[in-house]
C-alpha positions as CSV (number, residue, x, y, z in Angstrom):
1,X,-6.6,-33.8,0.1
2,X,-9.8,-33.5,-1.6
3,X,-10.3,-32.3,-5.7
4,X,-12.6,-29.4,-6.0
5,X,-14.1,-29.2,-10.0
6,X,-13.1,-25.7,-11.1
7,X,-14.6,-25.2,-14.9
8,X,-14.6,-27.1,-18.0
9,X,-11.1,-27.6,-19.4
10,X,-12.2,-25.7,-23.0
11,X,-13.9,-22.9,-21.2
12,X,-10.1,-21.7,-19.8
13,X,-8.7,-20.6,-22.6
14,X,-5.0,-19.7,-23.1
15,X,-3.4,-15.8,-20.8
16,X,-7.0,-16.1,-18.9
17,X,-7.1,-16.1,-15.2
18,X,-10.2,-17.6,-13.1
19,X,-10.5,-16.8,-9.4
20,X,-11.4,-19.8,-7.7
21,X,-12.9,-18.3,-4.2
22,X,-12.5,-20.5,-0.7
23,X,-13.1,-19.5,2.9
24,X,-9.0,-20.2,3.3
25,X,-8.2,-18.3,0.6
26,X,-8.5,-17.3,-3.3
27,X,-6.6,-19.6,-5.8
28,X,-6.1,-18.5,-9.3
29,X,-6.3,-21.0,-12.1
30,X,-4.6,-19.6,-15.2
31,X,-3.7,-21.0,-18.7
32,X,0.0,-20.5,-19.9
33,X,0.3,-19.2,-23.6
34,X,1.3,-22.6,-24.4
35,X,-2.1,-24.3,-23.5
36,X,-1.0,-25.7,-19.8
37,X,-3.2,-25.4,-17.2
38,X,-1.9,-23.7,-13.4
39,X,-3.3,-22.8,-10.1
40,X,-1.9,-20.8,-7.8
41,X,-2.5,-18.6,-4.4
42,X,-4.3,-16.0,-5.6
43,X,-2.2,-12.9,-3.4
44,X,1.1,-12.0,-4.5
45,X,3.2,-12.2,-1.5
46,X,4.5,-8.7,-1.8
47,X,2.0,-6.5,-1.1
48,X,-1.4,-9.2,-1.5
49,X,-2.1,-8.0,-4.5
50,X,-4.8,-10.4,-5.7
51,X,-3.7,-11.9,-9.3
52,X,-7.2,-12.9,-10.3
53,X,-7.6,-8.4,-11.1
54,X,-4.2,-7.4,-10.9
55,X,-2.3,-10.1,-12.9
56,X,-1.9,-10.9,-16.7
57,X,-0.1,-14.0,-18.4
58,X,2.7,-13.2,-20.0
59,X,3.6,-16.6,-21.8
60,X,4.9,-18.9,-19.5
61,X,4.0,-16.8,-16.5
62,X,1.9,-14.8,-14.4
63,X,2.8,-11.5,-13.8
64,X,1.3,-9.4,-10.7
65,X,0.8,-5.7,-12.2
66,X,1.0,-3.7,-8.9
67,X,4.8,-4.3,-9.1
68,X,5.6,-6.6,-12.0
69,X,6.5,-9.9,-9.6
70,X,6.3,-12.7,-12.1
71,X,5.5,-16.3,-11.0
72,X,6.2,-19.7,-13.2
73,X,4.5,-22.7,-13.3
74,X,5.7,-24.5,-10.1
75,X,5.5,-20.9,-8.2
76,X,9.0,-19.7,-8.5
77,X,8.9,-15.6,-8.1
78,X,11.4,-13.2,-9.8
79,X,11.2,-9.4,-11.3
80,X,12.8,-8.7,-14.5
81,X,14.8,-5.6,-13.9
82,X,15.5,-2.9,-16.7
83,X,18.0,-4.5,-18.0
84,X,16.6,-7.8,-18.3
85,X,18.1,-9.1,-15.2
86,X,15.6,-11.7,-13.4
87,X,16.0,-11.2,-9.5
88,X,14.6,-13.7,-7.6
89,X,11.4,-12.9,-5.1
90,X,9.5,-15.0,-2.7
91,X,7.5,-17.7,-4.2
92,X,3.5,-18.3,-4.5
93,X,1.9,-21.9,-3.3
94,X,0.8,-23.4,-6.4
95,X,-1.5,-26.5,-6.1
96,X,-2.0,-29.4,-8.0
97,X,-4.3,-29.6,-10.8
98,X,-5.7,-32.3,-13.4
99,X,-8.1,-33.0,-16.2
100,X,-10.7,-35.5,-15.9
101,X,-13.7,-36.0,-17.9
102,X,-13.2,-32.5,-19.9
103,X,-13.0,-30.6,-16.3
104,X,-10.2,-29.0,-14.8
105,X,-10.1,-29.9,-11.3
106,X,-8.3,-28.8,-8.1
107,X,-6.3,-30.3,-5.1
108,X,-7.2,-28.6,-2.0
109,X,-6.4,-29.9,1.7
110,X,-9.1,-31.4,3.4
């Protein structure tokens, strides 16, 4: 495992979503409304969407828009259904992240 430097901490600010872009794959690194940092796969494993243009935080979460799968912090999916029922859905791979030295920094595998 190696840790990739991503962006300065202050530059992510709270609901944005930065595409990190890797020949293995996209990760997303997104900032809950409550200030905590996250990064994710970047496709929702539904259809691939690609969360860095078709999601949006929505507090705690991100949300994929194509068809409203919502992911958590540790990658847990679900869909809220009309009546505020949360059905669960396949997860997304989330990876590790950290602050050091004001920048916001990955871990990848080697």
């Amino acid at each position: 495992m190696r840790w990739l430097d991503v962006i300065a901490s202050e530059e992510l600010q709270s609901g944005q979503i930065l595409t990190v872009e890797r020949e293995v794959g996209d990760v997303v690194v997104w900032r809950t409304e409550s200030g905590r940092a996250v990064a994710c796969d970047a496709r929702c494993p539904h259809q691939w969407a690609h969360l860095g243009t078709a999601g949006a935080i929505d507090g705690d979460e991100i949300v994929c828009l194509s068809h409203f799968w919502r992911f958590d912090q540790e990658g847990t999916g679900s869909k809220l259904s009309a009546n505020g029922r949360r059905d669960e859905k396949s997860p997304v791979d989330t990876f590790e992240i950290r602050e050091r030295d004001g920048r916001l920094e990955i871990a990848v595998p080697d």
